[in-house]
N, C-alpha and C positions, 0 to 999 in steps of 0.2 A: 337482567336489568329491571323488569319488570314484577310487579307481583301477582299470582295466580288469578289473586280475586278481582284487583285490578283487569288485568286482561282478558276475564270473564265479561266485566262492565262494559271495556271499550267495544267485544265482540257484542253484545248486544244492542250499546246502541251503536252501531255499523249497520247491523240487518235492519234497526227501527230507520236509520237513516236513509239505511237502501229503498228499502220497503215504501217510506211515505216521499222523500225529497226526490229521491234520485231519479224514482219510476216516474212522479210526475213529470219531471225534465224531459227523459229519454222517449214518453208516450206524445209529448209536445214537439219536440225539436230534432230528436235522436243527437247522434253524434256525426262527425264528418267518418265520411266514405272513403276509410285509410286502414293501411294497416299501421296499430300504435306500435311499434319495435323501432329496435336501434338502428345505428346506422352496420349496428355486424349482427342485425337478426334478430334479437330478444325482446320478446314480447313484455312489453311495457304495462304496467296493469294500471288503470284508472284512480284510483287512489294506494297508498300506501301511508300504513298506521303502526304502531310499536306492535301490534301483531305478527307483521313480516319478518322483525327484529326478537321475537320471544325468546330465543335459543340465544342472544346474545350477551358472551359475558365481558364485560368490558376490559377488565383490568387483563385477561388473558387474549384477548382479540385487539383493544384500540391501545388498554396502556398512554404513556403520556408521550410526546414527542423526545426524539434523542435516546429513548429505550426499546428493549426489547416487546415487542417483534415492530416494532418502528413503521407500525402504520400511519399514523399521524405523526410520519416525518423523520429525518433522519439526525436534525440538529432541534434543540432545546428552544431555542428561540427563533429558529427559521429566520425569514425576512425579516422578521425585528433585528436581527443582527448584525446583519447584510443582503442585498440583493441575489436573484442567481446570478452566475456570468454571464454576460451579454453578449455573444459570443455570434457576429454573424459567417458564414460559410461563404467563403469570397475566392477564386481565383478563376482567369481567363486570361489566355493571350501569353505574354510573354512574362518574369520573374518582375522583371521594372514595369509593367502597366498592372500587376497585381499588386506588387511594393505600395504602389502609390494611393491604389484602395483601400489598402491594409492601413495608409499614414493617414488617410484620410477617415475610415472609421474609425480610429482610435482619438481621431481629435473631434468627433462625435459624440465622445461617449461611450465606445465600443470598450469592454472590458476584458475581452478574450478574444484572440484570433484565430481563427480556423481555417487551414489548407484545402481547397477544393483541388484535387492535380486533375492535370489530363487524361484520356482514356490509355493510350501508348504506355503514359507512365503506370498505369493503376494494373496493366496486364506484363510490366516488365520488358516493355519495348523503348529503346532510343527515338527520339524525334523524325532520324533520318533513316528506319527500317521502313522495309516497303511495305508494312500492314499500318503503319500511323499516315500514311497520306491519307487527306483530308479530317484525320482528326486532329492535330496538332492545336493545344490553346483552345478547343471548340469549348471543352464542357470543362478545363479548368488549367490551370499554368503547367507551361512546359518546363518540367523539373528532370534533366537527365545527369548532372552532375553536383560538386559539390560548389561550382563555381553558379551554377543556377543558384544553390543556396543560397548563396552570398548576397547576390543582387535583391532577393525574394525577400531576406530580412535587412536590406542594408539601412542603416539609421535606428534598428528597433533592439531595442538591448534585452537579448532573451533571460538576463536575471530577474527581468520586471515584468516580464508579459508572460502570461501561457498561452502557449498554442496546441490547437487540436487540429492533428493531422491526418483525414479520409486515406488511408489506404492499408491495405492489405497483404496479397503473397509479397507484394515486397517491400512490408513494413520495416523488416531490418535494415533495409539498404536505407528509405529514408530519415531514420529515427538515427540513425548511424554518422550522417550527413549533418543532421541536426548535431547531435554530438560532438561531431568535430568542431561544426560553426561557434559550437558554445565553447569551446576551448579560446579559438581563435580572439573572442569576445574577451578572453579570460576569466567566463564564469564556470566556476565548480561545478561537474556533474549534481553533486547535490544541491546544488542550489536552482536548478532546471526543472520548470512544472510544466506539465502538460498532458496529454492526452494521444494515444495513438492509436486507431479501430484494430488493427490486428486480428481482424475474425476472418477467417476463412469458412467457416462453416455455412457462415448466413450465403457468402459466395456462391457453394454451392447448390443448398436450398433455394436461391432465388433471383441472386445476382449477376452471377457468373463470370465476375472478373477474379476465378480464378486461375494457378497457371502448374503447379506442382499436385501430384496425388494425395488423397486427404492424410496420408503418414506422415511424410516426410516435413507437410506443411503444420501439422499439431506439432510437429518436433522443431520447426521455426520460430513458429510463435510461442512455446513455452520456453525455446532456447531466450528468446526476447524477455519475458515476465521475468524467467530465474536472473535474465542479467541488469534488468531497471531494480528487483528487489535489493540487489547486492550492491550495485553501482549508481541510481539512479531514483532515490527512494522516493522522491518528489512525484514522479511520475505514474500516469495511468496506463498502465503498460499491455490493454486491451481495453477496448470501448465495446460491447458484449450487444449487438446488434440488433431489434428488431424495428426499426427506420422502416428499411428496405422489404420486411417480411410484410409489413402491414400496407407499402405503399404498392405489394405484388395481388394486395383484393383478402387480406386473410381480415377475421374477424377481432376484436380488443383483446378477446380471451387468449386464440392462438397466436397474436403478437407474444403476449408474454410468455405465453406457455414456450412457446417453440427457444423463443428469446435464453428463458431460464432452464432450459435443456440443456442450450449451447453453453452456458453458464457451467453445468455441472459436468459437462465432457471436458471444457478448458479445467475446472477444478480437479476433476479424477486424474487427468494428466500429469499436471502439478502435480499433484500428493504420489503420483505412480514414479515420477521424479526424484523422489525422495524429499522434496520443500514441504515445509513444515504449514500448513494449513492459515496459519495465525503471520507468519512470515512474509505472506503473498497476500493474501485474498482480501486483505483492508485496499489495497489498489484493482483492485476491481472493479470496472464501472460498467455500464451501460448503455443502450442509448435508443432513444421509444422515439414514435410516433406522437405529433396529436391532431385527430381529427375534430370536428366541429360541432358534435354533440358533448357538450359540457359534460354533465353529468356522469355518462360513461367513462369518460376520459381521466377524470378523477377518480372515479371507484376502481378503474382498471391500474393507478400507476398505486391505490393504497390496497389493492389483496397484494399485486408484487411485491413490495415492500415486506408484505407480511409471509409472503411464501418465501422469498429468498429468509428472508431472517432462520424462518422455521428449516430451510432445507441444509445453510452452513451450520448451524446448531443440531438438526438433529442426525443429520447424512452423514456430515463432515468431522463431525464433533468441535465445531470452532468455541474458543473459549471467549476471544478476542471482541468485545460487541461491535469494533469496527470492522472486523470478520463479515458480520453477519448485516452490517447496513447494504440497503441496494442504493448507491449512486447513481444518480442518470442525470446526462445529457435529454436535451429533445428536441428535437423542429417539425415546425407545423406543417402542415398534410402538403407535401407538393401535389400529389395524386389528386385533393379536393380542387384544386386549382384549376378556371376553366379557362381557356380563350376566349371564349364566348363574354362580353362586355367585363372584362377584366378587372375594370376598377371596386367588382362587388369584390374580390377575393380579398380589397381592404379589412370586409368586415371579416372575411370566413377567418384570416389570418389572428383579425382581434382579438376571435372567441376561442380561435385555439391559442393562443397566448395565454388569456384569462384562464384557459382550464389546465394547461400546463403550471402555473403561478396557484392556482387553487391546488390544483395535484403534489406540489412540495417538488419541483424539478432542483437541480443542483448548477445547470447550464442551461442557455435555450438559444435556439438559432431560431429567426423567423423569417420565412418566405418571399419574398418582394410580388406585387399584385401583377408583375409580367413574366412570371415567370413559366408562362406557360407559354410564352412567344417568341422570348428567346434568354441569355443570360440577363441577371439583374441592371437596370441603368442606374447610375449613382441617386436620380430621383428615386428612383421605387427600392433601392435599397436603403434612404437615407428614411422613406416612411418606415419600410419594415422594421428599423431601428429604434423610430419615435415609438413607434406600437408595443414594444419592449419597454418603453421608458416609461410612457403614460400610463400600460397596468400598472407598472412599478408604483408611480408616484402618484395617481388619481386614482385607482379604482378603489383601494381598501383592501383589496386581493390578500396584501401585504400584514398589513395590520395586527392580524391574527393569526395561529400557528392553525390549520388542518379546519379551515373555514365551514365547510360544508358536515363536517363530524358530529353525527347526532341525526343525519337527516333522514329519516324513516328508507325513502328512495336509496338514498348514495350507501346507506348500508346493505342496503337489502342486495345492492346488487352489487357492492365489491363482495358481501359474502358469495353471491351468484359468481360473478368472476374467478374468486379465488375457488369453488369446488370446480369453474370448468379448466383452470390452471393446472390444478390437484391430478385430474380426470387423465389429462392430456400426458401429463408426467409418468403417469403410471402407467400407463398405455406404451409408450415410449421405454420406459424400462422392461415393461414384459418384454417386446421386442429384442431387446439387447444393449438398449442405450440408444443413445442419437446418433452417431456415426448409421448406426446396422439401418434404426427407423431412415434417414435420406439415402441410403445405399436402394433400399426397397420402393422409397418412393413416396414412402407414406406420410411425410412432412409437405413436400411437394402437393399431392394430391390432393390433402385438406387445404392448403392455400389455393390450389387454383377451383374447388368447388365453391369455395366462399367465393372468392372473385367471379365467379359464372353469377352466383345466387344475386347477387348487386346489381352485375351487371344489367341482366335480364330485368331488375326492380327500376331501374331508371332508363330504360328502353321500353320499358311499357308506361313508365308515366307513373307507377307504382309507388317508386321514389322519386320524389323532386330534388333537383339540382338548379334553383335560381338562375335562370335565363339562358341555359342549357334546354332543358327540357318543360320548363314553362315559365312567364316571362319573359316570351321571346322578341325581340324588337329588331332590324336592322341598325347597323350601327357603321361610320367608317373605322377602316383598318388601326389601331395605334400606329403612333409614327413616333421618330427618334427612336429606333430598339436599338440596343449594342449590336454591334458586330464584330467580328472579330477578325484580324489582317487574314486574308487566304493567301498571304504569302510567307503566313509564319512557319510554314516546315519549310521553307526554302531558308530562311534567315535561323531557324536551330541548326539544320544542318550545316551552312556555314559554321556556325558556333563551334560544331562538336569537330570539324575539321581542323579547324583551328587548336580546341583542346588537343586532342591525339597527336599532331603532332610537336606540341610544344612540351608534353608531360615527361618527366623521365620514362623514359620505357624501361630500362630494365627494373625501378622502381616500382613500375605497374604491372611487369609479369612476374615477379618475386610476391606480388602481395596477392593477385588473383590465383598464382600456386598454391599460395599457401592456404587460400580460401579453399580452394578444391580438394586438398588433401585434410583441412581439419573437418570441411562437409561430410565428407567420409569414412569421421570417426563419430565418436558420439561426445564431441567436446564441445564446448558453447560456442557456435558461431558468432557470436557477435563482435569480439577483439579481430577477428580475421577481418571483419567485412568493416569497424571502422577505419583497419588500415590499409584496405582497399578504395573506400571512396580517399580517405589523403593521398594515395597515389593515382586521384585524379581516376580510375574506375569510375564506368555510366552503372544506370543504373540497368541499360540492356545488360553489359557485359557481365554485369553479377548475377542478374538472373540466371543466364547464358550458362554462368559454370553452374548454376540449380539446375538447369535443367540438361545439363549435358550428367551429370550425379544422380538426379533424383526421375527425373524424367518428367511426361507432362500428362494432366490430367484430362482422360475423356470421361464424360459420366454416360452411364446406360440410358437410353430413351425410354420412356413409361408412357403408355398409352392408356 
């Protein structure tokens, strides 16, 4: 971008500048007693000039928005077109005390709905099994049938709304549920938008709500993609996960890196499927982190942008340029979120919005400032929503397509990002691919060293965390937090009592037959399991027949 003789100029006067300006400053005042790096470790350099950027060619590296390799964005007009979706993560308690959050954000403003379920549900347990006591409704709605469904969207007309639905090994059972519900609505599978995580893998790596061995479960979830691409074209028929890698201590690099691993193991599967590359992979989404340093935050979601583009184009051979866009959801750092005087996490909340909104996100869910205390209260979810609106509509954020594009810093260091993305990938393919690298442990290992390296930086005072670790004041407890009934696994269980025995039975053991026996072919699960949940099938019992088929997953311990 630069010319030779030009960048000879600016290097000289840089040393003249060093040389007389800067030494007098540093021999006067010095600098503060810090280490300058990010908040995942990279050392930050004191100024940055088009010499950091030399090697940059633009038309092949930034290109224009809406084109290849889609680093400045994934649509031509971005924000000038439309907003992202506004999309907050809501459920607790029971199908009707979530329904009514859900009616209540969307006559807010809210523009996309998002399912947070329970833990029971998220591991394929019924409300009334003996491992869900005391979780029931804690960390999200108890969804065990299709009658839960019912209530959960009653009033919301799923032709109109998308929704994004958090869960995983038993993504089909839910998304199947869904399916049906939209029938009953009388809307057209195709005409059904939304989003469904579908990742097992990050499970593994870091989550661990998984419940089937990683075979069986790659063969769930591409049985799910082959069947949204055919049946369901609306649909995001996997949400490609690094939320949860980044919120377990890894660094911006290895969110993506590990993130776009996962990406290429669900794609080789696909294509191993025999689905045509260009047939699937335009419904391919994502779904990041964003932490509180602006800066990074941004450079880290445009080298992704620009390594996925490069890897469906040049791995895959994707012809499609929807192929080759990276979609991403995102929600702000829960992890950055203190207890400790609560009300700062307003701001931490702000700036990660702002840099998500700077970074070209597609959706974004934001934080409520209590949520380190316990679930969201409609006040600190109704801010968290303002704080979505008001980058929207006051900051400028919006205005312009890939804001920060050109700025010595934020290039400098998405090309830094993307060679440590590069790095990681290939490291991970020597290996055998990503299955083998978390088989080994070696995905695992690099998140929990980053996480150690932090940790230790803000237990020694190294990093500051506002009123955590300096800024510290007594303060009284917050009052009014949610809580939630502790007598709601007493009241599902009634519920599901009542289902079972009102459901046809031989209807329900004809369809979970039939589930079990086409599980044990290599034919698309997913007609079995929608005609399982209409015969009123929980979502235990379908697991139930997974894992009486597939069996259940323990992973090795690594030390």
């Amino acid at each position: 971008m630069f010319d030779k003789n030009e960048l000879e100029k600016i290097g000289q006067a840089r040393q003249n500048w060093e040389d007389k300006t800067l030494k007098k400053t540093l021999d006067k005042q010095g600098e503060q007693k810090k280490a300058f790096t990010s908040i995942s470790g990279t050392t930050i350099e004191r100024l940055y000039t088009p010499l950091d950027v030399s090697g940059l060619n633009y038309v092949e590296c930034l290109g224009f928005p809406g084109t290849y390799p889609f680093t400045r964005g994934v649509q031509p007009t971005m924000y000038r077109g439309r907003y992202w979706t506004m999309r907050q993560y809501a459920g607790f308690g029971s199908a009707k005390e979530t329904n009514a959050r859900y009616r209540y954000l969307l006559d807010q403003g809210q523009t996309g709905l998002s399912v947070a379920f329970q833990l029971p549900t998220q591991a394929g347990y019924d409300s009334d099994h003996a491992l869900s006591m005391g979780e029931v409704g804690k960390v999200g709605v108890a969804v065990d049938s299709i009658e839960d469904m019912r209530v959960l969207f009653g009033g919301i007309p799923l032709g109109k709304v998308t929704t994004s639905m958090t869960i995983n090994a038993p993504a089909p059972v839910l998304l199947g549920m869904y399916l049906a519900l939209a029938e009953e609505q009388g809307v057209p599978w195709d005409k059904v938008g939304g989003t469904i995580q579908n990742d097992v893998l990050k499970e593994i790596i870091c989550r661990g709500q998984y419940i089937f061995p990683p075979k069986p479960t790659m063969r769930l979830t591409v049985d799910l993609i082959e069947f949204c691409q055919k049946q369901v074209p609306r649909w995001n028929s996997i949400s490609i996960s690094g939320y949860h890698i980044r919120e377990s201590g890894s660094t911006a690099a290895q969110e993506m890196a590990f993130t776009l691993a996962d990406g290429i193991a669900y794609t080789q599967a696909c294509v191993e499927r025999g689905m045509d590359v260009d047939a699937f992979a335009g419904r391919l989404s994502f779904f990041f982190n964003a932490f509180t340093n602006v800066c990074e935050e941004v450079a880290k979601f445009r080298a992704a942008r620009r390594c996925w583009a490069r890897i469906m184009k040049d791995r895959f051979k994707a012809k499609d340029a929807r192929s080759m866009m990276l979609r991403y959801h995102v929600q702000t750092g829960g992890v950055t979120l203190t207890a400790q005087q609560p009300m700062n996490n307003i701001v931490r909340v702000a700036l990660q919005t702002y840099a998500a909104a700077l970074g070209g996100c597609q959706s974004l869910h934001t934080n409520s400032y209590d949520e380190a205390l316990c679930l969201p209260t409609q006040e600190a979810v109704t801010v968290a929503l303002r704080t979505q609106q008001v980058v929207a509509e006051e900051s400028g954020a919006t205005d312009t397509v890939d804001p920060l594009a050109g700025s010595y810093y934020v290039e400098a260091l998405t090309d830094q990002i993307e060679a440590d993305i590069e790095a990681y990938i290939k490291k991970i393919d020597s290996m055998g691919g990503t299955l083998t690298a978390i088989e080994q442990g070696y995905i695992q290992k690099e998140i929990q060293n980053s996480a150690y390296r932090f940790q230790k930086e803000i237990e020694s005072g190294e990093r500051i965390n506002v009123g955590q670790n300096k800024y510290i004041m007594e303060e009284p407890p917050l009052t009014n937090l949610l809580k939630v009934n502790m007598q709601q696994g007493e009241i599902e269980t009634e519920k599901l009592k009542k289902l079972r025995a009102g459901r046809d039975q031989g209807a329900w053991k004809s369809a979970l037959d039939n589930l079990r026996e086409v599980s044990g072919t290599s034919e698309n699960v997913m007609p079995a399991v929608i005609r399982a949940v209409k015969a009123k099938a929980t979502v235990g019992e379908i697991c139930d027949v997974w894992r009486g088929v597939f069996g259940e997953y323990r992973p090795k311990e690594y030390i």
